[in-house]
N, C-alpha and C positions, 0 to 999 in steps of 0.2 A: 391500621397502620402497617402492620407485617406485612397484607397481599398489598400493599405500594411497594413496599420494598423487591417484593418479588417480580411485579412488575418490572422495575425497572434492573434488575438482575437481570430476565427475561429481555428486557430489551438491548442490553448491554452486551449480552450474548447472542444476539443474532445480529447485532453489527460486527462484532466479530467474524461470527460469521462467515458473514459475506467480505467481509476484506479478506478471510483467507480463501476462500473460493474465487475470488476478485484475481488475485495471487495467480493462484494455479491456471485458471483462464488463462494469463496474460505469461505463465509461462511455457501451456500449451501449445498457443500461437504464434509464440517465438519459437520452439522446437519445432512447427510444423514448416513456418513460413520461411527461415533462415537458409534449408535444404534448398528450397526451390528459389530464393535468390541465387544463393552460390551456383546451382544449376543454370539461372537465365546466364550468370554471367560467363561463367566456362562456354555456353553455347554462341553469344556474342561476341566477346574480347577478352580473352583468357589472357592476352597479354597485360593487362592492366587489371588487376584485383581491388576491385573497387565494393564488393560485398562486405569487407572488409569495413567501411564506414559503416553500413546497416548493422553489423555484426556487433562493432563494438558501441556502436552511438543506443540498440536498441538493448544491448548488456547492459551499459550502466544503468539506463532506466529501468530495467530491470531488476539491478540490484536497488536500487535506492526503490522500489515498489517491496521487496523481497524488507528493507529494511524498515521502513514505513511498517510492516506490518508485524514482525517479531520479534525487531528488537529495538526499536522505540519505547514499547511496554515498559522493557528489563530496564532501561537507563533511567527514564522520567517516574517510572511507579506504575502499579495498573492502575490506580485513580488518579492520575495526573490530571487529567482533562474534571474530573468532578471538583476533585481540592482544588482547582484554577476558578472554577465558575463559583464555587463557594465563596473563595476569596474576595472576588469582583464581586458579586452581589450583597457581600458584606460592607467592601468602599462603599459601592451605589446607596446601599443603605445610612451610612454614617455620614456620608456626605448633605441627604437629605432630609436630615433629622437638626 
């Protein structure tokens, strides 16, 4: 019964993980790509600042990814998602009994 447990420790932890690596990716690629918009656009129509939609359309996704991933946890509990599924398979269960 322990190493179930630990299994799913282990697995809970490496979806973690990967959502914060997930994160950083997706932060990386806005740090990288954001430059060389602003750049096509200075090089095309400087008169009209239009990276400005990329910039903030791809910030808030940004942030709501940024919140999705560390402070979701803080608000709902770190077992939110297990005490939910618990809950529901206890209805399922009492419903079918």
């Amino acid at each position: 019964m322990e190493n179930m447990y630990q299994i799913e420790a282990y697995k809970r932890a490496k979806k973690r993980v990967a959502e914060i690596k997930g994160f950083y990716w997706h932060l990386v690629v806005y740090v990288l790509v954001i430059p060389v918009i602003i750049f096509i656009n200075y090089k095309t129509s400087w008169e009209f600042k239009w990276f400005w939609f990329s910039t903030i359309g791809w910030g808030i996704g940004l942030f709501g990814h940024a919140f999705s991933v560390f402070w979701i946890n803080s608000i709902l509990g770190r077992n939110w998602e297990q005490r939910k599924m618990q809950q529901f398979m206890e209805e399922d269960n009492s419903k079918h009994k």
